[in-house]
N, C-alpha and C positions, 0 to 999 in steps of 0.2 A: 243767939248761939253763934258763936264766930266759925267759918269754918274753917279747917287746917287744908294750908294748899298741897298739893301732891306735888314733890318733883320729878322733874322728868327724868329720864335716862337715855344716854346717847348711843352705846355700846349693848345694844338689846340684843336678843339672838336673832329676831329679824335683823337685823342690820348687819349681823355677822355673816348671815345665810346669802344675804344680796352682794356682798366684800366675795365671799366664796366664788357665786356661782360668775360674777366676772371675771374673776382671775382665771377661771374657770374656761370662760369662755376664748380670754385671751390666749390662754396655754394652748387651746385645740387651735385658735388658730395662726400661731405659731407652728403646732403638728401640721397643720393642713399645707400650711405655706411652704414649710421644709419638703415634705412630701412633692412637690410639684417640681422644685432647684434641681433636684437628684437629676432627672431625664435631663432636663434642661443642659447641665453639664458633662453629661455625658454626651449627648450633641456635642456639644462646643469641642471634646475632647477628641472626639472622631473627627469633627472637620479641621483641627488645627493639626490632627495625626497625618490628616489625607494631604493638607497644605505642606508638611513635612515632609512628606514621601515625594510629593509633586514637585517640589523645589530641589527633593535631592537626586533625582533625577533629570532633571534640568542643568544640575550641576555636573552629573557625571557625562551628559549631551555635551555641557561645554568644555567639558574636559576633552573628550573625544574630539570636540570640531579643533581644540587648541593643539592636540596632538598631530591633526592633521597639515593643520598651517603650519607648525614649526617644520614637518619633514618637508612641508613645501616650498617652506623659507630658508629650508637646510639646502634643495635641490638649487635654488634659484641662487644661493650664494655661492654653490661649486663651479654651476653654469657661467655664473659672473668671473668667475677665476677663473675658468678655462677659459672665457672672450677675454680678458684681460692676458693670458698668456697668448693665446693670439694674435689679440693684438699690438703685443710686445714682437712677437716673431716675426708679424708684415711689418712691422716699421722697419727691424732690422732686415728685410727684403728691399724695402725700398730702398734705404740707406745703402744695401751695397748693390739697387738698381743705379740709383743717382752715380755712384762711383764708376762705374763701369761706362756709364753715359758717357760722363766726364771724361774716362780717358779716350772714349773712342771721339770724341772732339781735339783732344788731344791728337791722338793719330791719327786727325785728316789731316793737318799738317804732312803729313809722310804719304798721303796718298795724290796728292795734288799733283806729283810729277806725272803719273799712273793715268790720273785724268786725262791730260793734256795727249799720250798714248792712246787710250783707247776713246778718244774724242775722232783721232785721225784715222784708228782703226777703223771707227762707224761708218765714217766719210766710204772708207775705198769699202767694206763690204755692203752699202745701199746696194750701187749697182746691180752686184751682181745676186744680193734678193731679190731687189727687183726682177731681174732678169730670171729665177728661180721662180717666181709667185706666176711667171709669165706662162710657163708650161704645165701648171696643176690640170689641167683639161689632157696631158698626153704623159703618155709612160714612155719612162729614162729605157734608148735601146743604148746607152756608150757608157764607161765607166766614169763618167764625171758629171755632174748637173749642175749647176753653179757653184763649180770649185766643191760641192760635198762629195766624194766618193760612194759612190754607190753600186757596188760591186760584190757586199754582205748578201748570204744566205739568211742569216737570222737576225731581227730587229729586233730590238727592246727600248721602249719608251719610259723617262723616267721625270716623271713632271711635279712642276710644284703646286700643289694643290692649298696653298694660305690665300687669305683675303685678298692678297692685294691683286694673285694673277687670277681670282676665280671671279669679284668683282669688277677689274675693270679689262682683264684682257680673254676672258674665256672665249667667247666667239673668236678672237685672233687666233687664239691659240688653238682651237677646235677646227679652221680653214687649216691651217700651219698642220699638222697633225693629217687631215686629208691629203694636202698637196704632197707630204714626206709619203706619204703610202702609195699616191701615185707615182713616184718616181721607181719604184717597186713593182716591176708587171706581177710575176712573182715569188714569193719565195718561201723555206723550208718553214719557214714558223717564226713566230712573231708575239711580242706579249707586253704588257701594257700594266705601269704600278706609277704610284706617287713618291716624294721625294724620300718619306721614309722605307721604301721596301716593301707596302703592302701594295697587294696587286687588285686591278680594277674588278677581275673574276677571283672570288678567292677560293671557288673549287677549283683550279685553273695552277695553284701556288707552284712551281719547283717543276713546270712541264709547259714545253713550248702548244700554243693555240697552232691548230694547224688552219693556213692560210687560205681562205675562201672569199668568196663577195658576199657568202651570208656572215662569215667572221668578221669581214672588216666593218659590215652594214652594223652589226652590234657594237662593235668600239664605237664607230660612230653615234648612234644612236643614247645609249651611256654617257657618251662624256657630256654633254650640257647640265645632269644633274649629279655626276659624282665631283664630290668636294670631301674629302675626307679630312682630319687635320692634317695641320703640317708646321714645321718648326722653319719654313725654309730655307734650306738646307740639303742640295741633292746630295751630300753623302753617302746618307746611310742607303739613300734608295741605289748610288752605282755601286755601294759594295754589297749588297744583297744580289744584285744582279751578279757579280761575276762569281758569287759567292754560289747560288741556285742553278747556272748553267755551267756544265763544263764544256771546256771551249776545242776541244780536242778535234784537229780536220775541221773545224767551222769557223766559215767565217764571220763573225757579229759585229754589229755598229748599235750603240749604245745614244739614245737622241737625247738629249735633255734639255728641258724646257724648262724657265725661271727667268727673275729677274728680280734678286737679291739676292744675297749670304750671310747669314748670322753664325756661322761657324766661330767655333773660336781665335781660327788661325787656316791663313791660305796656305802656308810650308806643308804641316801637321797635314793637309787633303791630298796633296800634290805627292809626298813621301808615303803616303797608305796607299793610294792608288797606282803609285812605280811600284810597289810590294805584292799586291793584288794581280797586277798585270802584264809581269811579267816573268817569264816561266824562268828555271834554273839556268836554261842556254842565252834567256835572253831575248826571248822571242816573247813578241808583243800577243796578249790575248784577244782582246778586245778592241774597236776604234772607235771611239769615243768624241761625237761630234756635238754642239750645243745652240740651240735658239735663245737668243736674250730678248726680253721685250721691254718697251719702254715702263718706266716707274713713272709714279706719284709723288705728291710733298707726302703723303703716307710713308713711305719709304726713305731712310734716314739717305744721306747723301753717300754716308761711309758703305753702308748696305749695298747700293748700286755700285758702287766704286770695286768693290772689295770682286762683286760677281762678277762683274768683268773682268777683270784680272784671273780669277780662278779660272773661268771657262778657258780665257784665249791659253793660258796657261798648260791648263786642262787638255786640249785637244792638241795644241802643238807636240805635245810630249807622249800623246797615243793616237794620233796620224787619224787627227779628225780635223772638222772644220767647225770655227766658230763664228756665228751668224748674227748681229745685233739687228732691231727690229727696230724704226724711227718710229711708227706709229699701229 
């Protein structure tokens, strides 16, 4: 008996059931897998939020430090302009220092006769400094002391207090200053300022010091460290003086002490002081005497020139005496 073979089948419902439960399995885990991303990017979305927030803040930081720097960039450009106009203005200082220079080189030419004058002048008053420096140990009893009149109630002292006489002549000038006070046994009152008008005591201003050995021990004492400025220039300090004292029944001698002039002009001192000093009839206020001491190459030539011509000037024309100083 032959037997008939059975065919197979490939699509069985087993076969279908095992197709299922794969796909099956693959789908969950597909669910499983998706289930896990969610958190995942939710992380990732907060730390790329937090890194946004963190950079925009950092951005508005540099916004802030930028806005600082500009105003300081702002500042430092205006500053630059104001040095720049500055330094436009001292150029034009200098430019018309240089000119001014220039002409006063010019006008030593016109002072050279002037020298040759008070060269001769020095000569004939050594002497009789010398012969003046001789008695600072004894007091003036006669009305002359070496050619100064010394016959004044009231003294006032008017000195130059710039570099060049505080540096290289103060001790002279501090002797000089002693000796003038000893020719003075004594007298009504007495007061002491620099070239511009301020005075050595400045609660003291517009009222005579009255005359004692503990008053003069303090001028003394004072002068080695008073230097106040000075342009000088005894001008302004003689027309302060006649200007603070009225001179009414008194008699005054005015000392001054320098050795240079930077004035702008010797007429212009000579014409303000004939104006100052002398009353409606004609009568002289004040006698006005002057110590020169020697300069420096610090000291322009025309500077020394110029002073001595004002002094001698100066005192012949209000009945003083003018005293140059060799050393």
């Amino acid at each position: 008996m032959k037997l008939k073979r059975r065919e197979t089948e490939i699509f069985t419902l087993s076969f279908l059931d095992c197709i299922c439960c794969g796909f099956g399995a693959v789908i969950l885990l597909l669910v499983l897998s998706n289930g896990g991303e969610a958190p995942i990017l939710e992380d990732t979305r907060e730390a790329l939020n937090g890194q946004v927030s963190k950079l925009e803040a950092e951005l508005y930081e540099i916004r802030g430090e930028t806005d600082v720097y500009n105003r300081y960039l702002k500042g430092r450009i205006e500053q630059l302009s104001e040095e720049k106009a500055r330094l436009a203005r001292l150029q034009g200082e200098l430019t018309s220092i240089r000119g001014q220079f220039q002409a006063s080189q010019r006008n030593g030419a016109s002072v050279n006769q002037e020298e040759g004058d008070l060269v001769a002048a020095y000569q004939k008053l050594t002497a009789e400094m010398q012969r003046l420096l001789s008695q600072s140990n004894r007091r003036a009893t006669r009305e002359s002391v070496g050619g100064i009149p010394v016959d004044s109630e009231y003294i006032i002292f008017v000195i130059d207090t710039s570099p060049s006489m505080t540096e290289f002549h103060w001790n002279v000038a501090e002797r000089t200053l002693r000796e003038i006070l000893d020719m003075y046994p004594r007298v009504r009152g007495l007061q002491v300022m620099d070239d511009e008008g301020k005075y050595m005591f400045s609660t003291s201003a517009r009222r005579w010091l009255t005359d004692s050995e503990t008053q003069r021990a303090q001028i003394v004492a004072k002068f080695p460290k008073w230097h106040p400025y000075s342009n000088s220039s005894p001008v302004e300090g003689i027309e302060q003086a006649m200007e603070d004292f009225p001179t009414a029944n008194k008699k005054i001698s005015i000392y001054v002490f320098g050795d240079d002039f930077t004035g702008p002009s010797v007429q212009d001192v000579l014409d303000r002081v004939d104006q100052l000093n002398h009353t409606a009839n004609g009568v002289r206020r004040v006698r006005i005497h002057a110590i020169g001491f020697p300069t420096n190459d610090e000291v322009s030539f025309a500077a020394r020139m110029r002073f001595g011509a004002l002094m001698r000037a100066l005192c012949e024309r209000n009945g003083g005496t003018f005293v140059g100083l060799n050393h």
